[in-house]
Biopython code that builds the backbone (N, CA, C, O; Angstrom):
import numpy as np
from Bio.PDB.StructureBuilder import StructureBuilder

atoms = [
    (1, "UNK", "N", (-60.072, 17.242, 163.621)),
    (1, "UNK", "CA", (-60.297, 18.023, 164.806)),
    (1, "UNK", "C", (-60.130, 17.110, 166.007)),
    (1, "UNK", "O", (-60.672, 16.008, 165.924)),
    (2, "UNK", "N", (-59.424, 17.424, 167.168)),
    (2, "UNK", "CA", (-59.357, 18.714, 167.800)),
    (2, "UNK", "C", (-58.157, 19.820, 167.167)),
    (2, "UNK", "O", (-57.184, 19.221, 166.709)),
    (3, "UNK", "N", (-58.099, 20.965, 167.095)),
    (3, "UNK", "CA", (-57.715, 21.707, 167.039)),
    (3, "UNK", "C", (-57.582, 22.689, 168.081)),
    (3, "UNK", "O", (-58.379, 23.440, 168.643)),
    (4, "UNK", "N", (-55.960, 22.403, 168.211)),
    (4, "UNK", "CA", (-55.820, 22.724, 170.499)),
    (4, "UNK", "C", (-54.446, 24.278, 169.995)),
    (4, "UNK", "O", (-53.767, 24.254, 168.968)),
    (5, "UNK", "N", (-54.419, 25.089, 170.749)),
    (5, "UNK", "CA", (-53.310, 25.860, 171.028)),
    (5, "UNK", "C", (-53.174, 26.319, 172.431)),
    (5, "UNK", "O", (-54.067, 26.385, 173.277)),
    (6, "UNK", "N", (-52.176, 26.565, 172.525)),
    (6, "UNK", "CA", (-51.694, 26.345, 174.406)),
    (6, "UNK", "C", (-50.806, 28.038, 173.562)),
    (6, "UNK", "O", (-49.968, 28.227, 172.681)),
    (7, "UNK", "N", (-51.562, 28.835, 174.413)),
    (7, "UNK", "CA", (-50.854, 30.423, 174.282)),
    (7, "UNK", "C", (-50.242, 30.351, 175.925)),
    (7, "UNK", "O", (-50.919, 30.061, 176.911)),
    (8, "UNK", "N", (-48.777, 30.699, 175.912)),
    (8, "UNK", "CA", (-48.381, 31.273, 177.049)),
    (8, "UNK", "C", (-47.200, 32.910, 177.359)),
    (8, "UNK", "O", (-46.581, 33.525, 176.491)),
    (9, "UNK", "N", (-47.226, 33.075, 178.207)),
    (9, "UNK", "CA", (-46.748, 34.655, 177.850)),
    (9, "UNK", "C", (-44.993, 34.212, 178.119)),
    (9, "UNK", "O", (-44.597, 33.187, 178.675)),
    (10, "UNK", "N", (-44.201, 35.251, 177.578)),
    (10, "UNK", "CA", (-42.892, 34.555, 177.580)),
    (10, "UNK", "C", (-42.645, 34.340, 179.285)),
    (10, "UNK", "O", (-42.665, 33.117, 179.150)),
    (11, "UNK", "N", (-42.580, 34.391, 179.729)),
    (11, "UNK", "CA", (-42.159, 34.654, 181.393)),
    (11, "UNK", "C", (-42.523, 32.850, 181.864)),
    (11, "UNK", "O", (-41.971, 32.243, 182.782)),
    (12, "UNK", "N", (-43.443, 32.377, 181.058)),
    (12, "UNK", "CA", (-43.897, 30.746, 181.312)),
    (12, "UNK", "C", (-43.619, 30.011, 180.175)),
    (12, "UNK", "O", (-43.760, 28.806, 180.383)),
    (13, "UNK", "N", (-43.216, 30.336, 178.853)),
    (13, "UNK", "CA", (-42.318, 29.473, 177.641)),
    (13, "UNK", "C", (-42.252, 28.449, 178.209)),
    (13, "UNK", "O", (-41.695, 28.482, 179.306)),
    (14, "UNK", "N", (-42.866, 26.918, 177.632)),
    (14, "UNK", "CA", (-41.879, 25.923, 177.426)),
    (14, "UNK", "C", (-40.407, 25.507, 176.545)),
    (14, "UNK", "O", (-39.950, 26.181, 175.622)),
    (15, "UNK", "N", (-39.993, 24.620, 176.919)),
    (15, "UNK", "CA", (-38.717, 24.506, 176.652)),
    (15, "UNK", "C", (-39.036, 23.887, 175.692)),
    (15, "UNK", "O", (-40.235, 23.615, 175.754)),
    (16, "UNK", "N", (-38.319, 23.325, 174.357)),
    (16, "UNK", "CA", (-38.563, 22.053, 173.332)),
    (16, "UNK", "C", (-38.908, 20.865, 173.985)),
    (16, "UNK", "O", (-40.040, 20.412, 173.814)),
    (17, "UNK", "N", (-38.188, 20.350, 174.633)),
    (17, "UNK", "CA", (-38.355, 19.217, 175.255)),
    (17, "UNK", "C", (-39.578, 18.782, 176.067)),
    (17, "UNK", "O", (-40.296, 17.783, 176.030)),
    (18, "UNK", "N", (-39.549, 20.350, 177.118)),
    (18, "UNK", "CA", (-40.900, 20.038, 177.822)),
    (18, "UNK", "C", (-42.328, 20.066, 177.122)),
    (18, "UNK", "O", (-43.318, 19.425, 177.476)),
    (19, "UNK", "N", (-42.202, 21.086, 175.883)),
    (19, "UNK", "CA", (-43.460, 20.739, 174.671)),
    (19, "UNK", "C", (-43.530, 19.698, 174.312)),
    (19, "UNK", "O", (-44.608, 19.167, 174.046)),
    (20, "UNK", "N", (-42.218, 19.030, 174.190)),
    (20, "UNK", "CA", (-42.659, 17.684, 173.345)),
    (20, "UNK", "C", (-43.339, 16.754, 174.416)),
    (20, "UNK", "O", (-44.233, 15.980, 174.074)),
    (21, "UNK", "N", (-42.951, 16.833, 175.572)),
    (21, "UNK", "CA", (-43.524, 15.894, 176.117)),
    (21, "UNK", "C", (-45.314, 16.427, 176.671)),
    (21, "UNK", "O", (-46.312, 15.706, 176.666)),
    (22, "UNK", "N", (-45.263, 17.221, 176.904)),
    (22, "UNK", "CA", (-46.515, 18.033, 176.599)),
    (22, "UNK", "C", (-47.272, 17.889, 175.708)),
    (22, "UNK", "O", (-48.469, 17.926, 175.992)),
    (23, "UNK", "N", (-46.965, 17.723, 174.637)),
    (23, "UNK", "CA", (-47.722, 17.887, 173.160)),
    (23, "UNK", "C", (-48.264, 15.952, 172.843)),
    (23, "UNK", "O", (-49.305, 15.745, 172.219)),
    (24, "UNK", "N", (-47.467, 14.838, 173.328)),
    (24, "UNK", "CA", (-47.844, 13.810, 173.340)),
    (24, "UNK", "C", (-48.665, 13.574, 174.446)),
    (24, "UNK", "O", (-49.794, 13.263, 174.065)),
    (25, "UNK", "N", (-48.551, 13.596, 175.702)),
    (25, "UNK", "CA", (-49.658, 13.309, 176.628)),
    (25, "UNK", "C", (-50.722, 14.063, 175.916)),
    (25, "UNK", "O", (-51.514, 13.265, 175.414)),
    (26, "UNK", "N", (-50.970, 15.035, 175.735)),
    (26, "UNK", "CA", (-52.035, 15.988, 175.104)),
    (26, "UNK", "C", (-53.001, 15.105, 174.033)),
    (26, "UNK", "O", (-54.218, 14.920, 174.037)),
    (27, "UNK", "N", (-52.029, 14.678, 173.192)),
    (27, "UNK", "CA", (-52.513, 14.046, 172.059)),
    (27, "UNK", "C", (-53.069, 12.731, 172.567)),
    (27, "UNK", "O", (-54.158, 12.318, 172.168)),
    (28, "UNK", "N", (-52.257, 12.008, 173.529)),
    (28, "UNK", "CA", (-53.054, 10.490, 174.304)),
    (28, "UNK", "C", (-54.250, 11.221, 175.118)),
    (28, "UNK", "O", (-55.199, 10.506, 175.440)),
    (29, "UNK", "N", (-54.275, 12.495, 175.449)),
    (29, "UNK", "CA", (-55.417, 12.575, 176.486)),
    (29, "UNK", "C", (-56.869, 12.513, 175.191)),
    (29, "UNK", "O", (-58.013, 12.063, 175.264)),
    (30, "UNK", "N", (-55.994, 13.292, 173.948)),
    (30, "UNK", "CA", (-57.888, 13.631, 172.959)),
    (30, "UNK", "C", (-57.914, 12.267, 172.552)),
    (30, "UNK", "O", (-59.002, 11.834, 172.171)),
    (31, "UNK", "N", (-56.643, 11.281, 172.562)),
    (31, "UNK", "CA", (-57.607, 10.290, 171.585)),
    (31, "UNK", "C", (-58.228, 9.435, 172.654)),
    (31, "UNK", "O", (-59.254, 8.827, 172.349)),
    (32, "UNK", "N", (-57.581, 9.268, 174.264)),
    (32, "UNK", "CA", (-58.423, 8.077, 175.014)),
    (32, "UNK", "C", (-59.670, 8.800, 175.440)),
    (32, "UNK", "O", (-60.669, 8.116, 175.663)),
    (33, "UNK", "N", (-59.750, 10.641, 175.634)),
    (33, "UNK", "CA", (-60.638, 11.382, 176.202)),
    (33, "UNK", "C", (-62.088, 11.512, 175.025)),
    (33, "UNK", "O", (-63.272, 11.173, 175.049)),
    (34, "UNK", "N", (-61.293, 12.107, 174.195)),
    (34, "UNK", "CA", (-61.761, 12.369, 173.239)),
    (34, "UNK", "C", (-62.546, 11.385, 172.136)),
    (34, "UNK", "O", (-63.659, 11.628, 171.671)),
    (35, "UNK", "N", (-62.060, 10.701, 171.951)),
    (35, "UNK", "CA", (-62.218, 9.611, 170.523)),
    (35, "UNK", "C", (-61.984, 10.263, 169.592)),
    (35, "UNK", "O", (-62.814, 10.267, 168.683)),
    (36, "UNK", "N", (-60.291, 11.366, 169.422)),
    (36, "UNK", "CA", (-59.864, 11.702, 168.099)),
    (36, "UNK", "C", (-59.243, 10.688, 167.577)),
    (36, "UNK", "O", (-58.681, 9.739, 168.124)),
    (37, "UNK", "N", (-59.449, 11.078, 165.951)),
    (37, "UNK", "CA", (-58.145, 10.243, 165.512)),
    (37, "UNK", "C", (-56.961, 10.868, 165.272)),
    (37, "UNK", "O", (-56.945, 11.807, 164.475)),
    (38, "UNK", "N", (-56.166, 10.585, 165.710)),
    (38, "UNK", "CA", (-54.268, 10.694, 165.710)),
    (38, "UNK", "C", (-54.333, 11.655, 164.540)),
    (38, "UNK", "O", (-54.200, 12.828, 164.886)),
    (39, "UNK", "N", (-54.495, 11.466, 163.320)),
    (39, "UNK", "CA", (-54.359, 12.279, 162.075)),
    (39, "UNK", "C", (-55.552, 13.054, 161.871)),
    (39, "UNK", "O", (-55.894, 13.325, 160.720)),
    (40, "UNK", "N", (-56.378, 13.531, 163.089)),
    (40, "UNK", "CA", (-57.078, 14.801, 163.068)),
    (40, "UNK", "C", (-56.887, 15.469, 164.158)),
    (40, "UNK", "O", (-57.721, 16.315, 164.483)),
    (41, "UNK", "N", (-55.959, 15.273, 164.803)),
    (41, "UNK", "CA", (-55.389, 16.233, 166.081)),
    (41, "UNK", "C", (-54.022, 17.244, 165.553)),
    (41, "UNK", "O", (-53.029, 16.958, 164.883)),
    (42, "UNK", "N", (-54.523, 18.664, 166.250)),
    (42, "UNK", "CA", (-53.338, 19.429, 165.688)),
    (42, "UNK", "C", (-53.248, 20.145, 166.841)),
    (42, "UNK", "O", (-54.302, 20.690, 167.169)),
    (43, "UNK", "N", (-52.132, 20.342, 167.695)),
    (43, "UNK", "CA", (-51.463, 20.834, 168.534)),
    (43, "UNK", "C", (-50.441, 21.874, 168.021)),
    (43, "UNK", "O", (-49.451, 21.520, 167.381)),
    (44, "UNK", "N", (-50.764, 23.463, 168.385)),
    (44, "UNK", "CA", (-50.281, 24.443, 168.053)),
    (44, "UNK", "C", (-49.658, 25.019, 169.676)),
    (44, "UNK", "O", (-50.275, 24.771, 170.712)),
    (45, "UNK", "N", (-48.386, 25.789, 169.651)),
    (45, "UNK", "CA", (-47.789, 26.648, 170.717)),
    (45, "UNK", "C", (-47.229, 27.852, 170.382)),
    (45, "UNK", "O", (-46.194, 28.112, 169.769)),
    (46, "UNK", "N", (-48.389, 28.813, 171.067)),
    (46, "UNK", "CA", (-47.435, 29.932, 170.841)),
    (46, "UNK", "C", (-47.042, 30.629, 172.106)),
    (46, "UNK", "O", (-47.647, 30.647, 173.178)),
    (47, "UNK", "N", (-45.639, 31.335, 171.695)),
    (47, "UNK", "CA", (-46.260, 32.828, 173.009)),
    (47, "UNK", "C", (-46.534, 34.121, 172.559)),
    (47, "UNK", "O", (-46.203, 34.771, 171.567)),
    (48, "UNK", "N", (-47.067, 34.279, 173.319)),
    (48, "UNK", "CA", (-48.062, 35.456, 173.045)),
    (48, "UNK", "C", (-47.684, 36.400, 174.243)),
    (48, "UNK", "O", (-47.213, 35.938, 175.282)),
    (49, "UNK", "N", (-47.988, 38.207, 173.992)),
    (49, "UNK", "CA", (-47.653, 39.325, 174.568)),
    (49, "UNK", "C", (-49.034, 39.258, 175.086)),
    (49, "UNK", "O", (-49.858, 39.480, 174.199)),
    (50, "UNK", "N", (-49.822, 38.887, 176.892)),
    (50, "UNK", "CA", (-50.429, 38.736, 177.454)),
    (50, "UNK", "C", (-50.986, 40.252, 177.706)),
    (50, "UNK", "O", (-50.268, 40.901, 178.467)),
    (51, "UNK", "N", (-51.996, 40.849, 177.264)),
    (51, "UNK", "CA", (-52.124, 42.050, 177.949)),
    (51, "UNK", "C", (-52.611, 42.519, 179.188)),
    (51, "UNK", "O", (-52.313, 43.364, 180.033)),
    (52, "UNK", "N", (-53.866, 41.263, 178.890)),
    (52, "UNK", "CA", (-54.899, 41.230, 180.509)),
    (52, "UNK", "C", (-55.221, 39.597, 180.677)),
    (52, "UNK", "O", (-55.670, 38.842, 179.815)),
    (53, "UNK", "N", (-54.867, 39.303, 182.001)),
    (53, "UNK", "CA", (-55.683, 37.730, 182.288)),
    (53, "UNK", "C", (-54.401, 36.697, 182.708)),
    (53, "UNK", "O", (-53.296, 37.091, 183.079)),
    (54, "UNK", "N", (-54.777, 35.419, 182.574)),
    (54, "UNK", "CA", (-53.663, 34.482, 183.139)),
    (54, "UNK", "C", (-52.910, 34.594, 182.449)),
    (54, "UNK", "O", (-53.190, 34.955, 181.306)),
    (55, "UNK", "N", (-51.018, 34.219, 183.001)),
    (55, "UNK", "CA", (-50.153, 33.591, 181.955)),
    (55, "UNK", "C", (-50.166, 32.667, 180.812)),
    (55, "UNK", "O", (-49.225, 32.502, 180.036)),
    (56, "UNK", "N", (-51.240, 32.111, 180.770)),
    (56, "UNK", "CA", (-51.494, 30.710, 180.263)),
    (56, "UNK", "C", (-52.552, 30.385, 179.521)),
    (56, "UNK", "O", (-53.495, 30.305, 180.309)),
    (57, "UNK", "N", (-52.830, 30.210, 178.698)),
    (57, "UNK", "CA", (-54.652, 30.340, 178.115)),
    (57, "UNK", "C", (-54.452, 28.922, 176.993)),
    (57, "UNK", "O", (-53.721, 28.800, 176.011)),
    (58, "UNK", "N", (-55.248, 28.149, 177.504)),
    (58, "UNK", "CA", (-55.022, 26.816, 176.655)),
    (58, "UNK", "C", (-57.095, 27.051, 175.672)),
    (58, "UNK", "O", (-58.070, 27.574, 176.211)),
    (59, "UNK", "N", (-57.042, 26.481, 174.325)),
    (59, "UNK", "CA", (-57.812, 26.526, 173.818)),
    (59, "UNK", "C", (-58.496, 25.332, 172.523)),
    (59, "UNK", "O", (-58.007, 25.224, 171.399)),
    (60, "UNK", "N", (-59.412, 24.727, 172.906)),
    (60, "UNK", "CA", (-59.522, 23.588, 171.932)),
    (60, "UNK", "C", (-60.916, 23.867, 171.093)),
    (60, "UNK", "O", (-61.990, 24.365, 171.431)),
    (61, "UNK", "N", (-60.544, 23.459, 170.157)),
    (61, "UNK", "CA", (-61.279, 23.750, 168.845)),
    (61, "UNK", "C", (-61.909, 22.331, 168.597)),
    (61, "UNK", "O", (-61.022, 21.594, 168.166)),
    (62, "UNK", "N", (-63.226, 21.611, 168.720)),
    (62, "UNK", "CA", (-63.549, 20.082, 168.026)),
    (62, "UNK", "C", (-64.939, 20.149, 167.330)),
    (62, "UNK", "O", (-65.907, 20.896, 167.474)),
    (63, "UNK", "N", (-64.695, 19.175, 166.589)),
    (63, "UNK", "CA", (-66.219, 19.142, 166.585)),
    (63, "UNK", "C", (-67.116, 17.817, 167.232)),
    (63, "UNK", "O", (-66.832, 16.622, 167.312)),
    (64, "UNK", "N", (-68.308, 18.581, 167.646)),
    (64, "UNK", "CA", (-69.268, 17.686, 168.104)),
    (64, "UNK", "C", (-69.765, 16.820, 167.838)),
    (64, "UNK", "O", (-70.167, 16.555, 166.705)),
    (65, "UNK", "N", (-69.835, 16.385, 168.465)),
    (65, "UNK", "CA", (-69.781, 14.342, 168.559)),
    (65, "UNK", "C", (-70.765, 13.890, 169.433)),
    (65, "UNK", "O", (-70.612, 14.225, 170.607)),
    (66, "UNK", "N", (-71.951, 13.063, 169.094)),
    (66, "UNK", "CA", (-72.475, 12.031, 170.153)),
    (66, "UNK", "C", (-72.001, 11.718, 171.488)),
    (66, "UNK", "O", (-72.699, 11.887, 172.488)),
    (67, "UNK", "N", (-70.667, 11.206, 171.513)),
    (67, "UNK", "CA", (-70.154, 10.869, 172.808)),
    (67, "UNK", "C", (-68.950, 11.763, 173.162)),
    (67, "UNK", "O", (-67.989, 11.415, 173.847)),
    (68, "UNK", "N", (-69.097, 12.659, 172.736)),
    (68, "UNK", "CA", (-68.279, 13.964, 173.313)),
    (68, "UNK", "C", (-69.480, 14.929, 174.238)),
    (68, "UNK", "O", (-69.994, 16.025, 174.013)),
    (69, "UNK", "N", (-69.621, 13.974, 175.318)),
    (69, "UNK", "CA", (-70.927, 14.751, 176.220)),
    (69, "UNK", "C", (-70.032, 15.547, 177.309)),
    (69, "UNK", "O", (-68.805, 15.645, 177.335)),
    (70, "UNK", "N", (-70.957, 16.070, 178.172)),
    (70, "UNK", "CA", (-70.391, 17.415, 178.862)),
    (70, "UNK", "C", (-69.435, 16.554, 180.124)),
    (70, "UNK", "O", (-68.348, 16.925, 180.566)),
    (71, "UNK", "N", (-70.218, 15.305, 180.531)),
    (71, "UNK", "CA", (-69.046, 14.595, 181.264)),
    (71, "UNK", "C", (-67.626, 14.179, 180.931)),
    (71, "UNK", "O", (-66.682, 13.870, 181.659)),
    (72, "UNK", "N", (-67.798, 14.289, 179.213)),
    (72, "UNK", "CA", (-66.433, 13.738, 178.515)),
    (72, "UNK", "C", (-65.671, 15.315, 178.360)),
    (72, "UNK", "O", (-64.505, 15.486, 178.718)),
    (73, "UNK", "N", (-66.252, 16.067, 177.960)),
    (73, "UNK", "CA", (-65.392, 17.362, 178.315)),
    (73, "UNK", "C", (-65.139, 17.429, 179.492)),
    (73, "UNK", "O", (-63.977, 17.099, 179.727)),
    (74, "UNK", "N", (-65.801, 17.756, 180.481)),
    (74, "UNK", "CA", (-65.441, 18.176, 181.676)),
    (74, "UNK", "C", (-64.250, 17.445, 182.295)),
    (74, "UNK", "O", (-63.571, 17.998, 183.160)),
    (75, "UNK", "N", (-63.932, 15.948, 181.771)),
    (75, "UNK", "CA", (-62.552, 15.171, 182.270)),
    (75, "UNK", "C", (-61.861, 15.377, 181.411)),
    (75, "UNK", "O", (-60.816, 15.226, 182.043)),
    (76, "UNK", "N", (-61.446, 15.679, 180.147)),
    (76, "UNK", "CA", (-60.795, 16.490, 179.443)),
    (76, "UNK", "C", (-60.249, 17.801, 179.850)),
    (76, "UNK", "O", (-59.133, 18.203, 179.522)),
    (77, "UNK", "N", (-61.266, 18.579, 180.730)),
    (77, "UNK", "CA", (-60.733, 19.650, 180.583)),
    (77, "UNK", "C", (-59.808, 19.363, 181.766)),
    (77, "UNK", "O", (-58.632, 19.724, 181.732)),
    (78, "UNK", "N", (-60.391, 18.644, 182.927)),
    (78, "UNK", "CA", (-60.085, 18.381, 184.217)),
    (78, "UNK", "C", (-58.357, 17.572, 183.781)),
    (78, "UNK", "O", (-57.409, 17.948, 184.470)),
    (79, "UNK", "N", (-58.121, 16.657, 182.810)),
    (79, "UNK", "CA", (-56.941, 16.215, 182.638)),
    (79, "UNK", "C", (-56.175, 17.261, 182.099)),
    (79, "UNK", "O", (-54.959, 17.105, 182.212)),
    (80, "UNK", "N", (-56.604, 18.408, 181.477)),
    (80, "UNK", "CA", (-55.749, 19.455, 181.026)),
    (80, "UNK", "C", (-54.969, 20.157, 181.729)),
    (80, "UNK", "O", (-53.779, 20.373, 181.502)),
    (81, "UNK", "N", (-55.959, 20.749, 183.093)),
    (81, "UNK", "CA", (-55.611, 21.594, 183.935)),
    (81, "UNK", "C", (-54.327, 20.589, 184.744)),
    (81, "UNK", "O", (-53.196, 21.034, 184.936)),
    (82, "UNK", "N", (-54.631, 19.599, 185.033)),
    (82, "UNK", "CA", (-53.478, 18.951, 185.517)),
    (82, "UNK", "C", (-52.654, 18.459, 185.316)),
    (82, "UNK", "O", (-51.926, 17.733, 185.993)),
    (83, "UNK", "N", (-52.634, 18.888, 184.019)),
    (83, "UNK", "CA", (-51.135, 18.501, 182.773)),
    (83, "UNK", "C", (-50.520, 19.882, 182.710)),
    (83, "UNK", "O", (-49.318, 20.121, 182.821)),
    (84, "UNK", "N", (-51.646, 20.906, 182.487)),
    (84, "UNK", "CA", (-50.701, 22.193, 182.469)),
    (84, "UNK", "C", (-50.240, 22.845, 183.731)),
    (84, "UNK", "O", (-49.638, 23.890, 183.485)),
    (85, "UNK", "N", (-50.351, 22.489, 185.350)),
    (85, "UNK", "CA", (-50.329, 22.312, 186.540)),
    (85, "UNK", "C", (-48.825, 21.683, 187.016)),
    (85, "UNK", "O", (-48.193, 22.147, 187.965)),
    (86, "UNK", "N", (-48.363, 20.534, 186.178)),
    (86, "UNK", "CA", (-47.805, 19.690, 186.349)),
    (86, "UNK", "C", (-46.253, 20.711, 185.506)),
    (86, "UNK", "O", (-45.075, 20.786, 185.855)),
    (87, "UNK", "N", (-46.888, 21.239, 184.517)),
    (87, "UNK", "CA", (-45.456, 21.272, 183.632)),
    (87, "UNK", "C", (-44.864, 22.507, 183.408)),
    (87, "UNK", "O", (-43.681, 22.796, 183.230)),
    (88, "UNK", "N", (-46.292, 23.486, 183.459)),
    (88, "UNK", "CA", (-45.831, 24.879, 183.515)),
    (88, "UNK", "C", (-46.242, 25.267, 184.965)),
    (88, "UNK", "O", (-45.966, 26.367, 185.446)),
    (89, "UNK", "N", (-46.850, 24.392, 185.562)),
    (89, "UNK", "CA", (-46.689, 25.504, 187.272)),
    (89, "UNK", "C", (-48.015, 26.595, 187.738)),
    (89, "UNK", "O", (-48.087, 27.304, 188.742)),
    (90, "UNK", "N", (-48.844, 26.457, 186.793)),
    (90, "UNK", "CA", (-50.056, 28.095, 186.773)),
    (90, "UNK", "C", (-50.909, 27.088, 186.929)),
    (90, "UNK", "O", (-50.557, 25.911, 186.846)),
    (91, "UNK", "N", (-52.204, 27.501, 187.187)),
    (91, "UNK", "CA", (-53.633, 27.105, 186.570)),
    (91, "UNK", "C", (-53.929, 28.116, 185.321)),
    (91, "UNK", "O", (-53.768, 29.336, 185.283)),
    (92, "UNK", "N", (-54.320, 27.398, 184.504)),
    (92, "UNK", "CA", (-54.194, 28.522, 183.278)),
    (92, "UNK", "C", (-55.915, 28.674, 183.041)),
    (92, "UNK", "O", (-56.783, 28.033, 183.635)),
    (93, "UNK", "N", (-56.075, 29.537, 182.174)),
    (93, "UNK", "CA", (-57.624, 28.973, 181.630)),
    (93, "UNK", "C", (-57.791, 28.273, 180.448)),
    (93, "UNK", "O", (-57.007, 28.351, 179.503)),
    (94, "UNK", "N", (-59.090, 27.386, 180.480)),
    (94, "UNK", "CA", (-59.053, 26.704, 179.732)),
    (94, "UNK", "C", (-60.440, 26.622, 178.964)),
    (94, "UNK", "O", (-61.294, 26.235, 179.762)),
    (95, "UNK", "N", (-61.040, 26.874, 177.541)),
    (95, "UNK", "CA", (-62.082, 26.656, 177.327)),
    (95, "UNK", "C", (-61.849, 25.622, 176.066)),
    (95, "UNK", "O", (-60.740, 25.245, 175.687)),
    (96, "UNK", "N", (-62.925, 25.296, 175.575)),
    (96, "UNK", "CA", (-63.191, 24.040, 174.775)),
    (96, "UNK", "C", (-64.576, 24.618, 173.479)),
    (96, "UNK", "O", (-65.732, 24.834, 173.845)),
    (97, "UNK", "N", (-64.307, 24.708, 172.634)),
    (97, "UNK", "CA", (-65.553, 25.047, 171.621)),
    (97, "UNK", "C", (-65.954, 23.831, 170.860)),
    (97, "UNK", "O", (-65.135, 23.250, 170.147)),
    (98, "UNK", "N", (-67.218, 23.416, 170.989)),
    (98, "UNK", "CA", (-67.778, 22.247, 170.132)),
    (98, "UNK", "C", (-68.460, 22.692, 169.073)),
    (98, "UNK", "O", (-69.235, 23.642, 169.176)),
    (99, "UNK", "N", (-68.253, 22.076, 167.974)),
    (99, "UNK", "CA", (-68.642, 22.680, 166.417)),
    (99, "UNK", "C", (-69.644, 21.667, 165.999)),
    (99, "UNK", "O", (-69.474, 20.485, 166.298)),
    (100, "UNK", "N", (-70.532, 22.006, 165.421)),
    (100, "UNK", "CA", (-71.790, 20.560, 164.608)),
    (100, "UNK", "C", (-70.782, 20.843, 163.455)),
    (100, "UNK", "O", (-70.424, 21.954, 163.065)),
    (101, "UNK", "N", (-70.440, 19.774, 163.042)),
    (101, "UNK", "CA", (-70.031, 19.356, 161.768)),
    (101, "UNK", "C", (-70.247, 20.019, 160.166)),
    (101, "UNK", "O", (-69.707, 20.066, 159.060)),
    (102, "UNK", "N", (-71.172, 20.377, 160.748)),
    (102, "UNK", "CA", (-72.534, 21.450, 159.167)),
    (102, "UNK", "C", (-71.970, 22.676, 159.314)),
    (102, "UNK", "O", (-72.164, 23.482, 158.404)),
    (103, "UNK", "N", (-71.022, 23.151, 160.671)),
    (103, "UNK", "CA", (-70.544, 24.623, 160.294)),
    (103, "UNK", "C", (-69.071, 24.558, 160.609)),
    (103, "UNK", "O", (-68.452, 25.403, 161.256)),
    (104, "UNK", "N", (-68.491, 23.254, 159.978)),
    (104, "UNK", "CA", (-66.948, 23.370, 159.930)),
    (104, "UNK", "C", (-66.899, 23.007, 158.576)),
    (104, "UNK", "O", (-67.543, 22.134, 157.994)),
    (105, "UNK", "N", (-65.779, 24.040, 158.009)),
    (105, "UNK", "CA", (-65.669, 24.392, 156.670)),
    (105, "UNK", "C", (-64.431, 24.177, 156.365)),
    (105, "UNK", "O", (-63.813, 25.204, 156.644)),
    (106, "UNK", "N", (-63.609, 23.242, 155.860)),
    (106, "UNK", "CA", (-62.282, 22.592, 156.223)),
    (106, "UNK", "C", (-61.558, 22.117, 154.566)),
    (106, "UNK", "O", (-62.173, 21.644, 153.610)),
    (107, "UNK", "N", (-60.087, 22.438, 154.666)),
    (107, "UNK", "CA", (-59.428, 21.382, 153.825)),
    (107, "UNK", "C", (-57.906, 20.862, 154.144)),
    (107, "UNK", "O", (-57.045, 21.497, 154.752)),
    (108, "UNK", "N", (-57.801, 19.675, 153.637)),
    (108, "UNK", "CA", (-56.552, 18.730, 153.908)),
    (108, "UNK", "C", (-57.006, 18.855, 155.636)),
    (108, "UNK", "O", (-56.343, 18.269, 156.492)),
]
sb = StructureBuilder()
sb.init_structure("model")
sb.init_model(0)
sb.init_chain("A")
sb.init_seg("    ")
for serial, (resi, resn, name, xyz) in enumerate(atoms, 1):
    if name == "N":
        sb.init_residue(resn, " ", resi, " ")
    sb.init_atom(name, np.array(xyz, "f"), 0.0, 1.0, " ", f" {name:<3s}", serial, name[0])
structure = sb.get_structure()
C-alpha cells in the first residue's frame, strides 16, 4: 500500500507519455512523502463517465502508519494537487483513506 487511482473524465485523458511521467513523480512523492516501499505502491488510471462533480477525482488507499500523521498527509495531498494542477490543468478532488493494518485483508 498505497493504493492510488487518478479517475478522469474523457474530455481531461492523459496521454501515455504524460501518465508516465505522472505515474513516477507520484510514486517519488509516496515513497519520500509517504515512507512507501516501491514494491507496495500501485498506481491505477482510469477514465471514467463523470456524472456529477469535478473532471478529476484522484484517490489513495494506505495503510496507517505511526509517521503517516495528518501533517504528512496533508503535504501529500498538498504535492498532489500540484502535480495534478501542473499536468492536467483542473484542481481535482482529492481524498486519502488510512487503514489500521488489522482491517486490510490482502494477497500477493
Amino acid at each position: 500500500m498505497p493504493s492510488i487511482t487518478l479517475y478522469t473524465s474523457a474530455s481531461h485523458r492523459l496521454d501515455a507519455g504524460v501518465f508516465a511521467e505522472f505515474s513516477t513523480t507520484l510514486t517519488r512523492l509516496a515513497k519520500e512523502i509517504l515512507k512507501a516501499k516501491e514494491n507496495n505502491i500501485h498506481i491505477s488510471y482510469l477514465t471514467a463517465e463523470i456524472g456529477f462533480g469535478t473532471p478529476v477525482y484522484f484517490e489513495a488507499k494506505l495503510r496507517q502508519e505511526v509517521f503517516r500523521t495528518v501533517p504528512v498527509l496533508d503535504e501529500f495531498m498538498h504535492q498532489v494537487d500540484l502535480l495534478i494542477k501542473e499536468k492536467i490543468g483542473v484542481t481535482a478532488r482529492i481524498r486519502c483513506f488510512s487503514f489500521e493494518a488489522g482491517n486490510i485483508y490482502a494477497k500477493n
